[in-house]
VMD Tcl script that draws the C-alpha trace (Angstrom):
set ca {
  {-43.88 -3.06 -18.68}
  {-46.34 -4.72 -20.72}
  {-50.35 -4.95 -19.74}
  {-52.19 -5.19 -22.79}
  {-55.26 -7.54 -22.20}
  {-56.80 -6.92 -25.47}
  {-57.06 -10.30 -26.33}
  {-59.43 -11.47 -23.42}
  {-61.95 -9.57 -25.47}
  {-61.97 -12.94 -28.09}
  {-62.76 -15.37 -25.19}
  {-66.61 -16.71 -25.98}
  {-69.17 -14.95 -23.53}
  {-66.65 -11.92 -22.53}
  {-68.12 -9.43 -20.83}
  {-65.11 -7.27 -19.25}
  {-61.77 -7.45 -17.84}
  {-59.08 -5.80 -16.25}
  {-56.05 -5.86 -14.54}
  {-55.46 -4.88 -11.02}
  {-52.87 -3.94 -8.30}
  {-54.04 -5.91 -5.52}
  {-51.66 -3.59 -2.99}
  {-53.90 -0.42 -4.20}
  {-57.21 -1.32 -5.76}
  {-56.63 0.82 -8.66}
  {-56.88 -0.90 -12.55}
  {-54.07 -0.67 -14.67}
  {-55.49 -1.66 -17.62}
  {-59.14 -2.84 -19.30}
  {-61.21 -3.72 -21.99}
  {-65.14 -3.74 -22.52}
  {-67.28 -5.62 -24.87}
  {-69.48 -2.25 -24.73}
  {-71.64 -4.15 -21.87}
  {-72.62 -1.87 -18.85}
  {-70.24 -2.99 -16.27}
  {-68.43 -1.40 -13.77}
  {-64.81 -2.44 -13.97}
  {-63.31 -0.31 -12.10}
  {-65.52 -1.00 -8.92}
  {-65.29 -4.61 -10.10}
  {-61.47 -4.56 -10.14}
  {-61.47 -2.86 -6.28}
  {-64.09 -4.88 -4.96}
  {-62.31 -8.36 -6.27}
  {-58.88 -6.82 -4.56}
  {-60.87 -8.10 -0.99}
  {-61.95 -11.33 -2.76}
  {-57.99 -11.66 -3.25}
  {-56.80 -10.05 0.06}
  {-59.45 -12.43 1.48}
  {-58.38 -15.72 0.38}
  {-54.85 -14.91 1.10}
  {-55.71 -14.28 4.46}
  {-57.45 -17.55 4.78}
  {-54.82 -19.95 3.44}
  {-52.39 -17.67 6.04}
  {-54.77 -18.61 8.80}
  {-55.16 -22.25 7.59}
  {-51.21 -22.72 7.19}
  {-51.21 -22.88 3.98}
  {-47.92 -22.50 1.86}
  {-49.48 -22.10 -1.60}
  {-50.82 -19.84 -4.01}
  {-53.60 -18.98 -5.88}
  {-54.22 -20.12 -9.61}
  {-57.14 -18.85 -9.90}
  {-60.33 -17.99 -8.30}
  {-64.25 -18.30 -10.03}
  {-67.71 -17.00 -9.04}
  {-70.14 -18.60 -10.54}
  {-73.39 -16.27 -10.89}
  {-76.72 -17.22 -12.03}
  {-75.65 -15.35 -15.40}
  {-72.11 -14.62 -14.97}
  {-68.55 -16.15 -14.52}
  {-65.97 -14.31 -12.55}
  {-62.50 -14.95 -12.99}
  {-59.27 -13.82 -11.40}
  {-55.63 -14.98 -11.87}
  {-53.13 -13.73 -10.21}
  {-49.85 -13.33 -11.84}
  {-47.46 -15.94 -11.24}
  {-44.72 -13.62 -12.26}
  {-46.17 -11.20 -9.45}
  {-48.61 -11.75 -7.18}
  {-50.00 -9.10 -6.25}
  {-51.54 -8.24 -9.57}
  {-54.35 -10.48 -10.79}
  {-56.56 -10.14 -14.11}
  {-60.37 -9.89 -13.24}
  {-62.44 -11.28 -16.32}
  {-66.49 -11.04 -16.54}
  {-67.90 -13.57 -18.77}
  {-71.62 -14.62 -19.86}
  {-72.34 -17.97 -18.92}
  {-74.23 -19.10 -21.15}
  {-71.83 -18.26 -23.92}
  {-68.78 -19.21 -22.17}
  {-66.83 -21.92 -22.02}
  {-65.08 -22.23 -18.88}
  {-62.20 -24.22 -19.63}
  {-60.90 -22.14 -22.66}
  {-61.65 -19.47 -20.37}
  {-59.15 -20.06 -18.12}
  {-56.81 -21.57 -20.69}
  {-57.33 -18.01 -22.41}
  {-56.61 -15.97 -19.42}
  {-53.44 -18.13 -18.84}
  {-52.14 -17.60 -22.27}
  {-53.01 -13.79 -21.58}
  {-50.64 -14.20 -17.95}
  {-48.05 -15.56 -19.92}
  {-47.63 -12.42 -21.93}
  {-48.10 -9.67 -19.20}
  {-44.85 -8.11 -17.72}
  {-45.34 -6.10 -14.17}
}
mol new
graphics top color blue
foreach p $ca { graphics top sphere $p radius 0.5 }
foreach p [lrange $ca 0 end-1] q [lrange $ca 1 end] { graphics top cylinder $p $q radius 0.2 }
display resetview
């Protein structure tokens, strides 16, 4: 098993991040730019974000998955991927917005996916 997410913490505007179990709630692994932020009530709360949206597309008839998912704040970007190689973990990233750049953002968190092994 392999979670480290360490290198999130070099994407422009980071804030926090984490990685969740979806099934539980519970974080099984983070990093902090020193910023007060609650991951781990971040990480549970985006677990209903998740749970929600999976609902929906089951509702809707939907035979997909989810990439990703952003919240766009007035000061903040929210970011969660599930992983592709299991779904029912995602990583839950925090980002400044103005500092960030979206698109190496997710790029960034992709790369960080590709390396992850639940």
């Amino acid at each position: 098993m392999s979670t480290d997410i360490s290198e999130l913490k070099n994407i422009a505007g980071f804030i926090g991040a984490c990685l969740v179990d979806s099934d539980s709630g519970l974080m099984l692994a983070s990093e902090s730019s020193g910023v007060k932020f609650d991951l781990e009530a971040a990480g549970a709360a985006n677990t209903e974000v998740v749970r929600a949206k999976n609902a929906a597309m089951a509702a809707l008839g939907l035979k997909d998955h989810i990439e990703d998912i952003l919240i766009t704040l007035g000061t903040q970007y929210h970011l969660i991927r599930p992983l592709s190689s299991n779904s029912s973990v995602f990583i839950y990233v925090a980002l400044d917005k103005k500092s960030a750049n979206l698109g190496m953002a997710r790029l960034n968190v992709k790369n960080v996916e590709g390396t992850l092994k639940v």
